[in-house]
N, C-alpha and C positions, 0 to 999 in steps of 0.2 A: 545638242550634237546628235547626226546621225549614228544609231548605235551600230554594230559589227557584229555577224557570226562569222567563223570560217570553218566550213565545212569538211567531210571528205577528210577528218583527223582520223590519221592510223598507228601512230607513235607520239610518244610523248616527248622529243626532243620541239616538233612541230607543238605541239600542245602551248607548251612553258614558253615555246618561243612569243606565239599567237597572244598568250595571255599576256607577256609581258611589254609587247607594244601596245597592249591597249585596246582587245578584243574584249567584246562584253560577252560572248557565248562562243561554245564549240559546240561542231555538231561528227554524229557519229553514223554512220551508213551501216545499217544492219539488214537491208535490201541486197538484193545480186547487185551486185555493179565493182569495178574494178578497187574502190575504196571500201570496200565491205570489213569491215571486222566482227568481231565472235565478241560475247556478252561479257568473255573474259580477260579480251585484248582491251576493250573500253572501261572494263573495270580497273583493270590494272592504270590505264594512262588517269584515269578520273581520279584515283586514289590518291595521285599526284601533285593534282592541284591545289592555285593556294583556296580561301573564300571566297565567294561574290564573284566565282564563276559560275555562269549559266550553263549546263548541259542539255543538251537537243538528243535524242536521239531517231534518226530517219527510216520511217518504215514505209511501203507498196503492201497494200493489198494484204497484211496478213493477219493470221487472226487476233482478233481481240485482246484474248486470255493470253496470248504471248508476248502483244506490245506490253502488257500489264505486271507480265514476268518478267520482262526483262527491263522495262523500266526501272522495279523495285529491287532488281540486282544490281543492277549499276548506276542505283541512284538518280538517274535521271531526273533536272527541274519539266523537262515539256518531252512533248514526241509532235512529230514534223509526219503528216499523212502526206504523199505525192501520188497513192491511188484513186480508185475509184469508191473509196472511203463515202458512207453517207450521214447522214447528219445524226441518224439511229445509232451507227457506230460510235462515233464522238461520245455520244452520251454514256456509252457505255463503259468508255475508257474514265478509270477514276485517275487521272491525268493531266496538267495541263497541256494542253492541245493547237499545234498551229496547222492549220487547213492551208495545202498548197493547191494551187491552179495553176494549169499549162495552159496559155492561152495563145489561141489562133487568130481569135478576132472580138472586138470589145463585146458582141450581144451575145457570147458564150456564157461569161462571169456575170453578165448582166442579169440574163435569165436564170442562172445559179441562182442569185443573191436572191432576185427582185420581180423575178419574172414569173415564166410557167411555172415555178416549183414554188409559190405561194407562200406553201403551208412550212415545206424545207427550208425557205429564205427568213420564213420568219423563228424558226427553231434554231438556224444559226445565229441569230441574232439574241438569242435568249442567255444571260449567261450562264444559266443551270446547262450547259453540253457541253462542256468545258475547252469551247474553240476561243481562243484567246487572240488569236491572229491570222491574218490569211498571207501567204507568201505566193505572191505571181510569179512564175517561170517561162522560159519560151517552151513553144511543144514542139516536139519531132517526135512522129511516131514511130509507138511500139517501144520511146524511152520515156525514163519517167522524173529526168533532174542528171545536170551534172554532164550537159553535153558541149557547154562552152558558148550555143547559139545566144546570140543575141536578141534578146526580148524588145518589142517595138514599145519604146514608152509611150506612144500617144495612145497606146489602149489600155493607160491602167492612169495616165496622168489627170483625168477627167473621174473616174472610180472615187465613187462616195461608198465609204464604210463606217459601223461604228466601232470598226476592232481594226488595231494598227497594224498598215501593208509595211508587208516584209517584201525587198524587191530583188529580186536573183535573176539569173540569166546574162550570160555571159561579161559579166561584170570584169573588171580589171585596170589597175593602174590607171592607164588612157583613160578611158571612158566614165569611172564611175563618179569623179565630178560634174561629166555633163550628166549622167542618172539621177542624182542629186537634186541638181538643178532643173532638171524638167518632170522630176516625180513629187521630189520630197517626201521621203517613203520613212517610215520611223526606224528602218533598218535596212543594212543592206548585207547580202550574205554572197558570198563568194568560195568558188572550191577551185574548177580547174585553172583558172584563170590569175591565179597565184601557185600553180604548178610546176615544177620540174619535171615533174611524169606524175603519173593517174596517184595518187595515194602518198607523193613526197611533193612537201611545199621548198618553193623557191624562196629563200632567205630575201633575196634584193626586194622581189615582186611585192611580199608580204610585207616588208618596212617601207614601199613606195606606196602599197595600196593604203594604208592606215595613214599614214605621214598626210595623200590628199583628201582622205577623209575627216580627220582633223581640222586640216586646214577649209576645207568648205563647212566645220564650226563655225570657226574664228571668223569665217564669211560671214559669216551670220545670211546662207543664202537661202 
């Protein structure tokens, strides 16, 4: 089965909720962005849940020794990079690690991975850096995750990795059984897209999105 995060958790009613339909992670925003929470708001909702939750927490660009503190405050199982994060960093985070990509057009990720950065594509691929997965997003610039756009699957549904894609970008209800089916991605992660507004999930949205995720299981597609 495709596995679930849902992202953009700001309270723990959404938390318990996520978990008890059958979320295998929550993710936490500790970036600027309208679902941002403090290391103490995430502590307090994490404290809450049951075991064999997964906790994410999402960071842009900051430094190192912070992800690292704050990780080890709030327990965190991974941290979710969506900056301009490089592969030296990764290493440096004692952390497991999912590497996000906004992608414009497939020979961006390409040359990430595989291309001109050689020596980079092949350090990602080392598991001593402790990047454990990479999550594709759609890009709009100047944002960095969490805009709702829709990511074009034919540029990542051809994408050979040895570390399991995480697929995000405007996912929801509607569409993430066709995602599914033309990505096959080992996970799929959603925020606004099971929204009532920026930082409160929709009850219905959240029980319809897991309900079709499920069911393209039982697809076996």
């Amino acid at each position: 089965m495709t596995r679930v995060k849902i992202c953009g958790i700001t309270n723990k009613e959404d938390a318990l909720l996520a978990v008890g339909l059958g979320a295998h992670a929550l993710g936490f925003v500790f970036a600027e962005s309208p679902r941002k929470v403090s290391p103490d708001q995430a502590l307090e909702i994490i404290s809450e849940l049951p075991p064999f939750t997964t906790t994410v927490g999402v960071f842009v660009n900051q430094p190192a020794a912070d992800v690292q503190s704050i990780a080890r405050y709030c327990n965190l199982d991974a941290v979710q990079l969506h900056g301009d994060e490089t592969v030296e960093y990764c290493r440096e985070l004692q952390v497991k690690t999912i590497k996000a990509f906004r992608m414009r057009n497939y020979s961006e990720i390409e040359e990430w991975l595989f291309g001109e950065n050689e020596y980079e594509a092949a350090a990602l691929l080392e598991p001593s850096n402790n990047v454990a997965a990479y999550l594709v997003d759609a890009y709009v610039k100047g944002q960095h995750g969490g805009t709702g756009l829709h990511l074009n699957w034919e540029l990542v549904r051809n994408l050979e990795s040895s570390k399991p894609l995480i697929l995000a970008g405007g996912l929801n209800p509607e569409n993430v059984a066709l995602a599914i089916r033309a990505v096959q991605p080992y996970a799929v992660d959603v925020s606004s897209g099971i929204e009532l507004r920026a930082g409160k999930k929709d009850e219905r949205k959240l029980r319809e999105f897991m309900k079709v995720v499920s069911e393209c299981g039982r697809l076996d597609m």
